[in-house]
Structure formats: C-alpha cells, structure tokens
C-alpha positions as CSV (number, residue, x, y, z in Angstrom):
1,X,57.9,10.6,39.7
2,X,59.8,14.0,41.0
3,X,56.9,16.2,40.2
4,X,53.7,14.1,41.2
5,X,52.2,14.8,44.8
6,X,50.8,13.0,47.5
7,X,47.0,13.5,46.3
8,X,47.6,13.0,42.5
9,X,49.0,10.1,42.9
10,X,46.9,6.9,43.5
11,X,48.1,3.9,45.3
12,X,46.5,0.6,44.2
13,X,44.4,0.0,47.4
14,X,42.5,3.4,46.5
15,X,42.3,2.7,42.7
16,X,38.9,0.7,43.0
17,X,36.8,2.9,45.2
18,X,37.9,5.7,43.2
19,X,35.8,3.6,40.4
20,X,33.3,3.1,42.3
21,X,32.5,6.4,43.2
22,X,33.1,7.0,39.5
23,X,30.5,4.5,38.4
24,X,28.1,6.2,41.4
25,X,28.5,9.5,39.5
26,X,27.2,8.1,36.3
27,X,24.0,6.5,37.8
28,X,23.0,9.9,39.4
29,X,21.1,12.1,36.9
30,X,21.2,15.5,36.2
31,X,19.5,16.8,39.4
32,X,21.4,14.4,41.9
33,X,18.6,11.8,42.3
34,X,20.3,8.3,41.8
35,X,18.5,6.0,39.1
36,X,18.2,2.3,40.8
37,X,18.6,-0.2,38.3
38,X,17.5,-3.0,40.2
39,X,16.6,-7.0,39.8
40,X,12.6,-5.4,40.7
41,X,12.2,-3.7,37.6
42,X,13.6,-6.5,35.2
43,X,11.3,-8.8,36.9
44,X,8.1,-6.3,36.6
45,X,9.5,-5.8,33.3
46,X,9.2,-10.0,32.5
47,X,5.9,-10.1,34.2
48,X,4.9,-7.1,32.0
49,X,6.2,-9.4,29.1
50,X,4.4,-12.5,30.0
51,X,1.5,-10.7,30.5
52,X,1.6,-9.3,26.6
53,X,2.4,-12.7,25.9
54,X,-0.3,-14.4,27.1
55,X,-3.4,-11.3,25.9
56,X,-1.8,-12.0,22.6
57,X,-1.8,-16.1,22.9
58,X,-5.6,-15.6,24.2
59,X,-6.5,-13.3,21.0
60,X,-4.9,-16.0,18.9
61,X,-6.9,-18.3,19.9
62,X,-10.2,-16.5,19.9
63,X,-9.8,-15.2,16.0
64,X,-7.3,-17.6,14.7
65,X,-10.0,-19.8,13.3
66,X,-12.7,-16.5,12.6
67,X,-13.9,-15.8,9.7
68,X,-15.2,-12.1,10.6
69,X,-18.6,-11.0,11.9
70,X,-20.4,-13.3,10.6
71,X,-18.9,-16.2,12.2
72,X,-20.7,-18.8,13.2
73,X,-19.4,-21.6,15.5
74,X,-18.5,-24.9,14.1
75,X,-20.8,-27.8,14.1
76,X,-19.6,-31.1,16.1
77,X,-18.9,-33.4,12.9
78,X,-20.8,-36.1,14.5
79,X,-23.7,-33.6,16.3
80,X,-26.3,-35.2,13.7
81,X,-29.2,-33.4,15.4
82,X,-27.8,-30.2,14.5
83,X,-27.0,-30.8,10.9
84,X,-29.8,-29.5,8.5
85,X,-32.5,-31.7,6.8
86,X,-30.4,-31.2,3.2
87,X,-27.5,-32.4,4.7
88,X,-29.0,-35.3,5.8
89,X,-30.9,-36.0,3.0
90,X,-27.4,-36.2,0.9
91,X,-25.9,-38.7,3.2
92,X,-29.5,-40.7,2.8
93,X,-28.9,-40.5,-1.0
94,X,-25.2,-41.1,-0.4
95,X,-25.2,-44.3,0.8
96,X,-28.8,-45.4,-0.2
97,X,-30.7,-45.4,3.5
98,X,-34.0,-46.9,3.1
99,X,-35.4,-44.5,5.1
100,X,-38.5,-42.1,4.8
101,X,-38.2,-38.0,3.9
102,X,-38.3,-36.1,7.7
103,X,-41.2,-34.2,7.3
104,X,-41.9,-31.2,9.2
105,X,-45.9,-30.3,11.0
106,X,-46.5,-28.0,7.6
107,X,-45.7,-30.8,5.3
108,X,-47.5,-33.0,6.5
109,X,-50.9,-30.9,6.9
110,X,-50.5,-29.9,3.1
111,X,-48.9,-32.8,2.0
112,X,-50.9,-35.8,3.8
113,X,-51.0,-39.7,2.4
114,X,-53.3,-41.4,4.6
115,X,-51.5,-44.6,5.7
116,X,-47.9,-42.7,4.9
117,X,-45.1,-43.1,7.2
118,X,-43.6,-40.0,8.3
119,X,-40.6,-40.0,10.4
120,X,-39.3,-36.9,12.7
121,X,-35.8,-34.6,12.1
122,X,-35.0,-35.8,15.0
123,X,-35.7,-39.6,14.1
124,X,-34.2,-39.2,10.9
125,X,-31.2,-37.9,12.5
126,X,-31.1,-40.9,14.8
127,X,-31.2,-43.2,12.1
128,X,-28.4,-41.2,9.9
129,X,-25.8,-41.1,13.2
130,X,-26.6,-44.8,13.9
131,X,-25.7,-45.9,10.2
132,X,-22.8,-44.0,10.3
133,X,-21.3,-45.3,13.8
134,X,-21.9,-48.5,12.1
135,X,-20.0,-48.3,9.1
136,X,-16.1,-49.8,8.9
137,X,-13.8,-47.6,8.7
138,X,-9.6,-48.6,6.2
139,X,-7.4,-46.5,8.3
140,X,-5.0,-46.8,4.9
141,X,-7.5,-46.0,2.9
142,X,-8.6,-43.0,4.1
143,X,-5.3,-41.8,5.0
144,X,-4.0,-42.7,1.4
145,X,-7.1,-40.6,0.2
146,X,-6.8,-37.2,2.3
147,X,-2.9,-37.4,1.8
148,X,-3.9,-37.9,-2.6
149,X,-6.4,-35.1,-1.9
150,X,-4.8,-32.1,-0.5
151,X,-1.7,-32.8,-2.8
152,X,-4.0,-33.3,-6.0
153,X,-6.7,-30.8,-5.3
154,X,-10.0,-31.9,-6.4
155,X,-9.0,-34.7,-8.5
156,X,-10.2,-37.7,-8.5
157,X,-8.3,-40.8,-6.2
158,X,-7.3,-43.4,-8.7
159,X,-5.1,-45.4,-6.5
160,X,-6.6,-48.5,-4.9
161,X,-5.5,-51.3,-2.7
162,X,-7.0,-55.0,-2.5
C-alpha cells in the first residue's frame, strides 16, 4: 500500500460511478454523439415486426388456396344456379331425377316437339337443389367413406354397416 496515491486508489463508494461513467464511454460513438438505446425503438421495432407479420398472414391467405393466373373463385358447393348444365345433368343421371333436359332459347327453336315439356336452367336447378336438401344424410357412413378414401386413394369402399 506504501507506493499507491491518493487518486490511484479507489475507495468503494467511488468504485460504481467510476463504471458508470465507464459504461457512458462505450455508448458514445466515435464522434461523441451518445447512441440511446431505449424501450422506444424496441417497441417501433415490435410494431415493425407485427406489421411484417400480419402483410405476410394477409398474403397467405390471399394465395394459399391459388392456383396461378388463372384462378378462378370457388363455386359454393350448394350454389346450384351456378353449376353448369353438365354437371347437373350427372347428378340427374346420378340419382335417376325424372326430370326433363334444361333446354336453352337455341334448342328449342331448332329442336322443337310440339306438346314437349321444356323446363329452364334455372328450373332444373331448382329441382336438382331441392332433391338434394331432401336426401338423408349416415354421418358414419360418410365419415367411414372419406376417412377409406383419402387413405385408399381411388379405391373402391368395400366396408359396409347394417
């Protein structure tokens, strides 16, 4: 202790501001302006970060289900006006409707029965929807039978239940 003076010597009282001022040093850069780290820029940075966040989500959701420039939008499943006449016709065959062919105005000029019923798209759409509502629906069944077909792929369902 013999050869330390007064001002190399540091008592314990003066030890933590001598940090401090220390720590003050290292936030200053190079030309003396002191960089401010404060609670302000994290939060713009989080806002910045929820902001990404929710551009990306919003993308997501606009091309997650596109299938490129020629997308079209889905048809409601149960929109039966929409649907086209082939369509319709299939479900007619399907389940054996004893309804008429839709015709459209051009048919029926170059086509023409006298007497024949004709019935509308529109009609004929009517019809299709209404049979459908009607029909009962096996919950098991048709559970049983999507599970069979995504795991089988195409093959035919050769469970059944009584």
């Amino acid at each position: 202790m013999a050869g330390r003076t007064h001002k190399g010597s540091a008592s314990e009282s003066e030890t933590p501001s001598r940090h401090h001022n220390r720590d003050r040093d290292r936030d200053r850069d190079r030309d003396g302006h002191q960089n401010v780290t404060t609670s302000s820029s994290r939060t713009s940075q989080k806002a910045r970060n929820q902001q990404a966040l929710q551009q990306q989500q919003s993308f997501l959701q606009k091309h997650i289900n596109s299938n490129g420039p020629k997308d079209r939008p889905r048809i409601d499943p149960l929109d039966f006006e929409k649907m086209d006449e082939a369509t319709l016709l299939r479900y007619k065959d399907r389940y054996n409707i004893n309804l008429p062919r839709p015709e459209s105005l051009n048919s029926d000029i170059l086509n023409s029965e006298i007497g024949k019923k004709t019935i509308s798209k529109g009609e004929f759409a009517n019809q299709v929807k209404n049979h459908f509502m009607g029909l009962q629906a096996k919950e098991n069944d048709i559970i049983t039978g999507f599970l069979y077909k995504v795991k089988h792929q195409d093959k035919e369902f050769k469970l059944t239940f009584q």
